[in-house]
N, C-alpha and C positions, 0 to 999 in steps of 0.2 A: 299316751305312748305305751308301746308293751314292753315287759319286764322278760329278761334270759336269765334263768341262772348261770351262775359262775361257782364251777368247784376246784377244790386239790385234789390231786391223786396224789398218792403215795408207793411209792412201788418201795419195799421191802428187801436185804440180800443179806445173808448171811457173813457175805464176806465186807461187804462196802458200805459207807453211811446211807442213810435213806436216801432214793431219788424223788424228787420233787415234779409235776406236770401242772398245768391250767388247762382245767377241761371246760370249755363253752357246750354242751350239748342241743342240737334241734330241741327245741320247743315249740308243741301249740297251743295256743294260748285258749283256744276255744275248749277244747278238751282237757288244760292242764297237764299235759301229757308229756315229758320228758323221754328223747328219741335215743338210742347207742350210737346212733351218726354223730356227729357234730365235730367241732374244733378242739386241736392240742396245740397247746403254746410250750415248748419245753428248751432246755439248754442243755445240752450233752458235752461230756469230753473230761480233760481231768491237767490241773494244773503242769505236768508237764508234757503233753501237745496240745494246750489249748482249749479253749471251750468255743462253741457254736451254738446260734438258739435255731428254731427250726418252727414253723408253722404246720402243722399237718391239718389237710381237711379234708371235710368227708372221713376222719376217723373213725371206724366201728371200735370203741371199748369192750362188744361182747366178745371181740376175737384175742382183745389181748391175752398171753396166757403167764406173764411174770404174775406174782402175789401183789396185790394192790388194796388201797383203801380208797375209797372216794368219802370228801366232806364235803358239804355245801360251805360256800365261801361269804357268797353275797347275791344279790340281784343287781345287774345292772338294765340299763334301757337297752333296746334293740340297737339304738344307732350309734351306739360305742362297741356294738361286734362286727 
């Protein structure tokens, strides 16, 4: 079975704690080639209205433009994305 990596972003603010994301990215497995498209798992909002989680897909990360970090997290199989 084929392996996705799994990372964190970090998005960075001067004024507020770190924000936290799960980035799934396309991956090919024949090329070893990690794509800017892929999956965001995030939660937004702030203890008083509330927090929300949110799927986004087909995310490009080269467009985002906040300050960010990316780590690799883990590998999981294809059929847990």
């Amino acid at each position: 079975m084929s392996q996705r990596p799994v990372y964190i972003v970090s998005y960075s603010s001067p004024l507020f704690p770190a924000y936290w994301a799960l980035w799934v990215p396309s991956y090919d497995v024949q090329t070893k080639v990690t794509a800017n498209v892929g999956r965001q798992i995030q939660v937004e909002g702030d203890a008083l209205k509330g927090f929300y989680h949110e799927f986004r897909r087909n995310h490009d990360m080269s467009l985002t433009t906040r300050p960010n970090s990316i780590h690799l997290v883990s590998w999981t199989d294809a059929a847990n994305i």
